[in-house]
C-alpha positions in Angstrom: 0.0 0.0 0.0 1.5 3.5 -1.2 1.9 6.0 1.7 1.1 9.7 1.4 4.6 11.6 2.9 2.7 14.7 3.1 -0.8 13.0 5.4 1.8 10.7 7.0 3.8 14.6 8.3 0.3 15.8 9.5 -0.3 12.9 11.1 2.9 13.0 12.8 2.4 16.6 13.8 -0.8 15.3 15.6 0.3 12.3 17.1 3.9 12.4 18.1 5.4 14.6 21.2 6.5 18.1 19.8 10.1 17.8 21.1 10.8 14.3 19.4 8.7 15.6 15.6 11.1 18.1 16.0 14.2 16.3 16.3 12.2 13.8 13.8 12.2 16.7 11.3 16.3 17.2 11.7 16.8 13.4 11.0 14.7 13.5 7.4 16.9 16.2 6.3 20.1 14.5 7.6 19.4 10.9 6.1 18.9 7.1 7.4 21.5 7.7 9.8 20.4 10.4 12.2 16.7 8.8 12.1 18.4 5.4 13.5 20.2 7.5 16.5 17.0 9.4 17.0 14.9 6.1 16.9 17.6 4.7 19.3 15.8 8.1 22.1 12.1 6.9 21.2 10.3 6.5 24.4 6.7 5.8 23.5 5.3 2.9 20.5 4.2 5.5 18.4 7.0 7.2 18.1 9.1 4.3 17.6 6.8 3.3 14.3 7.5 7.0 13.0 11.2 6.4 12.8 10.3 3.1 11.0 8.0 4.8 8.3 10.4 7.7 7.6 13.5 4.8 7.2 11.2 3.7 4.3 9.9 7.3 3.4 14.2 8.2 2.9 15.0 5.2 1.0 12.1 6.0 -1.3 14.3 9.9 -1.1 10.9 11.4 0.1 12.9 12.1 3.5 13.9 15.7 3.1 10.0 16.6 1.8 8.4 14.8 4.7 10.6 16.7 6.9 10.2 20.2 5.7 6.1 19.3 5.9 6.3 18.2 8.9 8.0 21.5 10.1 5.2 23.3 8.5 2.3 21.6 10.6 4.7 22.1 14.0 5.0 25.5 13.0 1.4 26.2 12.3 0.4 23.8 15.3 2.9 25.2 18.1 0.1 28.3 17.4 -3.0 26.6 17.0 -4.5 24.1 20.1 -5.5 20.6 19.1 -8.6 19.5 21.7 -9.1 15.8 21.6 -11.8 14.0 23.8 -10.5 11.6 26.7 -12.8 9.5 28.4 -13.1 6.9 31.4 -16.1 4.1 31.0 -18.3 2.4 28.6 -17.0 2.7 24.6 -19.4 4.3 22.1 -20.0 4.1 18.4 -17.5 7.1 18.1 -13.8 6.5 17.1 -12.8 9.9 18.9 -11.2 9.9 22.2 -8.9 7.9 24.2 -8.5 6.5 27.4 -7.5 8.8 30.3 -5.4 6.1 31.9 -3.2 5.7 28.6 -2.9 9.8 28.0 -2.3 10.4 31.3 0.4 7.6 31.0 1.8 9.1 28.2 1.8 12.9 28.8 4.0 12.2 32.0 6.0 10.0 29.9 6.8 12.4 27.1 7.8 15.4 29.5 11.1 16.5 29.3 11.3 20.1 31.8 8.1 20.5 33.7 5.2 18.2 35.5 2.3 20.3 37.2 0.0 17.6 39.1 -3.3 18.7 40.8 -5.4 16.0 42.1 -8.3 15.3 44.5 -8.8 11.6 45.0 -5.4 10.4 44.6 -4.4 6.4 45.0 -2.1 6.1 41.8 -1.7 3.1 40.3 2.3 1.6 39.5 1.7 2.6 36.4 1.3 6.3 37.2 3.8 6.3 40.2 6.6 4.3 37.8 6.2 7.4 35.0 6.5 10.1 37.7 9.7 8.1 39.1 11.2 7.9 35.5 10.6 11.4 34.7 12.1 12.9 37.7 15.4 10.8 37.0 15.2 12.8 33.8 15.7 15.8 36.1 11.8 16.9 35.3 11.0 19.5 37.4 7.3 17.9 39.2 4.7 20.2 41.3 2.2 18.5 43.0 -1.2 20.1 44.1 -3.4 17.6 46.5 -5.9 17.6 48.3 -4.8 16.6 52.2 -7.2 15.3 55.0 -5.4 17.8 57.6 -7.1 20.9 55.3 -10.2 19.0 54.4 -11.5 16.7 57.4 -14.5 15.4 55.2 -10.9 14.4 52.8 -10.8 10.2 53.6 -7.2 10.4 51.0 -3.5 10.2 52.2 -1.4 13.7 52.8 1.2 12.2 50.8 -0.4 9.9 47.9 3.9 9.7 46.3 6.0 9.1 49.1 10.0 9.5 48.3 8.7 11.1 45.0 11.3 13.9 44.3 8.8 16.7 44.0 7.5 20.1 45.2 4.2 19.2 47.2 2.3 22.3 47.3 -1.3 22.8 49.1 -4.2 25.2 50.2 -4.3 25.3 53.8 -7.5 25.2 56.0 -7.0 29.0 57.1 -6.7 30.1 53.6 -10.0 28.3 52.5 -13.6 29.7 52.8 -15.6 27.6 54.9 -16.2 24.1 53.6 -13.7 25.1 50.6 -12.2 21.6 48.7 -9.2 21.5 46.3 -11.5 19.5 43.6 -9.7 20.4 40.7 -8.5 17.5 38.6 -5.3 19.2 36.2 -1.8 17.6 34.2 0.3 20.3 32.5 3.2 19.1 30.9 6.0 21.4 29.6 3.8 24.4 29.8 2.7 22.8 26.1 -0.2 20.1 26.7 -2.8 19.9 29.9 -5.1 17.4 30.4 -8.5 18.9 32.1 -11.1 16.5 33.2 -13.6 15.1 36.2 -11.4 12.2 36.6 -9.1 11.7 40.2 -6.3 10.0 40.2 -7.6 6.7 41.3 -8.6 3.6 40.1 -12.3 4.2 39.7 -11.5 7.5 38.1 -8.8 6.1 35.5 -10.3 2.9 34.7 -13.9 2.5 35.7 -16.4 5.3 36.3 -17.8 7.1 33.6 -15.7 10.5 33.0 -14.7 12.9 30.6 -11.8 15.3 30.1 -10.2 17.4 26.8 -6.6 17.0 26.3 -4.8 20.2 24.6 -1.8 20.1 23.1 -0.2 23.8 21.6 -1.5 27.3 22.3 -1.6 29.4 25.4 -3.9 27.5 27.3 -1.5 25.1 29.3 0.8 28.0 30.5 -2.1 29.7 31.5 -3.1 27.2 33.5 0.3 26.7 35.2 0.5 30.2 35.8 -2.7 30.1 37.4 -2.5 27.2 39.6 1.2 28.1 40.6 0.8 31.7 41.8 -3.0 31.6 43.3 -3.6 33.2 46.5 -3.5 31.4 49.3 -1.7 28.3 48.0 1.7 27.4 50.2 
């Protein structure tokens, strides 16, 4: 089956985390051997199957094409958000979406400066707690924003859901709340770049069995905003 370079570069744009399509783009120009040492760096399946397709894609001497399109759509994409559905719960006759386990997976996965965490409910799963190990051995700066039973006493959770995690644990203390006050918001930001909003906590049921819904957004001003927001407001310690 013949492959379209310039749909398989959009799709990469889409797809693929921003840092790694970029180096991806540098390897098509340079030739069979700089896409073998980047494929040598890829973390995740799908990026490992990109470095596949553009081995092909150069021998065929479409590399240097499918690079410079590819640069086009990071260029145009690094300005314009992409929103894509992420649910928890029963499928549907839709194709749109993924699961929030696997993005949530994958986001902390792909980060390669900055993890913002804000969670309510938090019992992570070894899945969850491995990634946020492996990405502060990458020297990933990680912010955590949790809910704690000692500022919440309806709160049942744990004041320290990641024990030995290399982290900055903020929190909203019980004098700084109004009455009653929970912190309920549910928040990933990775690299300032892509955030993950949604209704699902950090726990099993949220993750893998209840019925929830986020949006995942990748480019834009959005995620910063949100960093900015949640890392400077007032009464947070």
């Amino acid at each position: 089956m013949s492959v379209d370079p310039a749909d398989v570069a959009r799709r990469w744009a889409e797809e693929l985390p921003r840092d790694f399509a970029r180096h991806l783009v540098m390897a098509l120009r340079s030739g069979p051997d700089a896409l073998l040492a980047v494929g040598s760096e890829a973390v995740l399946p799908a990026s490992a199957s990109a470095v596949r397709v553009a081995l092909d894609l150069t021998a065929r001497g479409d590399g240097p094409f499918v690079g410079g399109v590819l640069s086009g759509w990071l260029d145009a994409m690094a300005e314009r958000p992409t929103l894509t559905p992420v649910w928890t719960g029963p499928e549907s006759e839709t194709a749109h979406g993924r699961l929030t386990l696997a993005v949530l997976s994958d986001l902390i996965d792909e980060a390669q400066s900055d993890i913002l965490l804000v969670s309510y409910a938090t019992q992570p799963s070894r899945t969850v707690r491995s990634a946020l190990e492996a990405a502060a051995s990458r020297d990933v700066d990680i912010s955590l924003l949790l809910e704690r039973p000692s500022d919440n006493p309806r709160f049942e959770g744990s004041d320290d859901p990641f024990p030995g995690l290399a982290a900055r644990r903020l929190s909203w203390p019980a004098e700084n709340r109004p009455t009653g006050a929970s912190m309920h918001a549910k928040v990933l930001v990775v690299d300032r770049r892509t955030a993950l909003i949604g209704s699902a906590n950090l726990t099993g049921y949220g993750l893998v069995r209840n019925l929830e819904c986020g949006v995942l957004i990748r480019g834009g001003t959005v995620p910063g905003q949100l960093a900015d927001h949640l890392l400077s407001a007032e009464g947070l310690e």
